[in-house]
C-alpha positions as CSV (number, residue, x, y, z in Angstrom):
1,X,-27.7,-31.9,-0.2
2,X,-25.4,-29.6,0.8
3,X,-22.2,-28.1,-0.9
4,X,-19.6,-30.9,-2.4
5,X,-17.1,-31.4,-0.1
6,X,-14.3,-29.5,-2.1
7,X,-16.2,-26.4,-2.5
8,X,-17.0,-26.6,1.7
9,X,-12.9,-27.4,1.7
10,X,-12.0,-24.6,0.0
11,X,-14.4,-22.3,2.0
12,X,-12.4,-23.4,5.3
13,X,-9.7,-22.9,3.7
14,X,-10.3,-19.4,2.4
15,X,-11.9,-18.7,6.0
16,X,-8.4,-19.7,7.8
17,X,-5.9,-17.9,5.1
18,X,-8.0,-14.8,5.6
19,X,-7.7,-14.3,9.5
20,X,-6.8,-10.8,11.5
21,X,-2.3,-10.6,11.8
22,X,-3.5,-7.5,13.1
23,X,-2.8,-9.0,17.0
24,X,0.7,-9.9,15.7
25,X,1.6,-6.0,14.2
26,X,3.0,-3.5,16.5
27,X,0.6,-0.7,17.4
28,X,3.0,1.9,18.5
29,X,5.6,2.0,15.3
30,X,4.0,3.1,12.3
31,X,5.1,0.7,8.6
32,X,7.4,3.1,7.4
33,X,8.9,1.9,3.7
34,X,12.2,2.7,3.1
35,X,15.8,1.9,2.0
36,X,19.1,3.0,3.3
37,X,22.6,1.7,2.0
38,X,25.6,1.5,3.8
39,X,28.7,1.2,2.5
40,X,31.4,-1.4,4.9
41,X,34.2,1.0,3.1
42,X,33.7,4.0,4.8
43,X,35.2,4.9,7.7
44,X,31.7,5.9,9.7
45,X,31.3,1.9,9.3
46,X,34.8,0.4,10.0
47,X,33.2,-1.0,13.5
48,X,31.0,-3.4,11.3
49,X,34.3,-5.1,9.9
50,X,34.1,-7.3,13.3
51,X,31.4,-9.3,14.7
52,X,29.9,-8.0,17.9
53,X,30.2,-4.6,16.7
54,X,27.0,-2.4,16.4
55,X,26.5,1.1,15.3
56,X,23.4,3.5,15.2
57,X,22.7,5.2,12.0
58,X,20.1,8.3,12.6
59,X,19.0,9.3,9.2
60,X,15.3,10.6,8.5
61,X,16.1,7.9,5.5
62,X,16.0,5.2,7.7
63,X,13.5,4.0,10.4
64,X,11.1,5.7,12.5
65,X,14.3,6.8,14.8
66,X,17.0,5.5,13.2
67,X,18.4,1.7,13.0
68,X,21.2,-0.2,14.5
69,X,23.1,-2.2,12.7
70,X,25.3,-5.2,13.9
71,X,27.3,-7.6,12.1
72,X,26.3,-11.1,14.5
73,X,29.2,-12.7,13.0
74,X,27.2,-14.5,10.0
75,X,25.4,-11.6,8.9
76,X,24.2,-7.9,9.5
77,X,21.3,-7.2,11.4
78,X,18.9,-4.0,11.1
79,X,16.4,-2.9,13.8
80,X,14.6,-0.2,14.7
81,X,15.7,2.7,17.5
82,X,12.5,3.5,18.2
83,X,10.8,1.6,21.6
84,X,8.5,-0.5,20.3
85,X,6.5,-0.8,23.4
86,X,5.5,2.8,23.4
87,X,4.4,6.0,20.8
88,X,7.5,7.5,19.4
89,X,7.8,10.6,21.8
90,X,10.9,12.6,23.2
91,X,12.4,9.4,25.1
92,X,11.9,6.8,23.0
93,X,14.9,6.8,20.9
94,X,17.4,4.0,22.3
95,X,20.5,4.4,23.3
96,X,23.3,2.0,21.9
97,X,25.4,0.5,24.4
98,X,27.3,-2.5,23.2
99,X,24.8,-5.3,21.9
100,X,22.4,-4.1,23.8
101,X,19.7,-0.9,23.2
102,X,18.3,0.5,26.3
103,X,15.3,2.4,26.4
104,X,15.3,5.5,28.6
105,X,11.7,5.8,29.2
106,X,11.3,2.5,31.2
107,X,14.8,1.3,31.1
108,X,13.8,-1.5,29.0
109,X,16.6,-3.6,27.1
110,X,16.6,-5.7,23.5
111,X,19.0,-7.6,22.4
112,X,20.6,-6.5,18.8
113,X,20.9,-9.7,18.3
114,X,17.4,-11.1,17.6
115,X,15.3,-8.1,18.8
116,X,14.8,-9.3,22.1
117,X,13.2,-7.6,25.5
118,X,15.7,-9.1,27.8
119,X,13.9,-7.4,30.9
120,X,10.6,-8.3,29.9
121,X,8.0,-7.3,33.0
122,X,6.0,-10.3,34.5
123,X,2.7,-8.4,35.0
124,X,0.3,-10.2,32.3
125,X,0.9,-7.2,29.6
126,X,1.9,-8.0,26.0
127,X,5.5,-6.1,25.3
128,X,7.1,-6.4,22.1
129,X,10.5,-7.1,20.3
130,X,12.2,-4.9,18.6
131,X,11.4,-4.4,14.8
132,X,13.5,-6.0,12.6
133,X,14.5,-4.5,8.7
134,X,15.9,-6.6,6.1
135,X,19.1,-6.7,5.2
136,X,20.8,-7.8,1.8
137,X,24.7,-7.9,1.8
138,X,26.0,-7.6,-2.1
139,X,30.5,-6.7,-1.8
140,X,30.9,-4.3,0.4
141,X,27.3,-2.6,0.6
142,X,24.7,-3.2,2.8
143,X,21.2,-2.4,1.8
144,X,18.3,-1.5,4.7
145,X,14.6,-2.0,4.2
146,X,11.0,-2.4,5.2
């Protein structure tokens, strides 16, 4: 007999909704919750008022190492300083330089732009992208979050 067929549908479908993202999360950067507001006013964040520009903001209130933020021209964008392919130790706060963030400890480089690892290694390891806060624009503040 058997189970009707919606209850063995609904199983499936419970089985398939419930699966591991575990393989998809970042093990080297902890979650960190958090929200930091800038304000496009201020002088510290004139560079924002064209697109391109990027600036790194190290606050304890924001990020594991502090964030970049850069205005892509349609929006702002908010990502992590901290290496994401590595614990946070004493190199792995990256180093702004233009749109890119460099990586002392391997010399690895990510795009501001979407997060990237431009110089991704070819060796069969599993790197990852930078971390990527949201961002809500309302006037002429900025709000950062996880």
């Amino acid at each position: 007999m058997g189970f009707p067929r919606y209850i063995r549908f609904f199983l499936l479908f419970l089985i398939i909704s419930c699966s591991d993202n575990d393989s998809r999360r970042n093990p080297y950067l902890p979650e960190l919750g958090f929200r930091y507001e800038i304000n496009l006013n201020l002088p510290l964040y004139s560079p924002l008022s064209s697109p391109g520009n990027a600036i790194y903001i190290n606050s304890v209130n924001a990020g594991i190492r502090g964030i970049f933020v850069i205005n892509t021209g349609f929006d702002f964008m908010a990502l992590e300083a901290s290496c994401p392919n590595h614990v946070p130790n004493n190199c792995s706060t990256m180093e702004l330089d233009g749109q890119i963030a460099r990586c002392s400890c391997e010399e690895f480089e990510y795009s501001l732009f979407n997060g990237q690892l431009l110089n991704r290694p070819n060796d069969g390891e599993r790197y990852y992208d930078m971390l990527i806060y949201n961002t809500a624009r309302s006037g002429s503040t900025v709000v950062i979050s996880n």
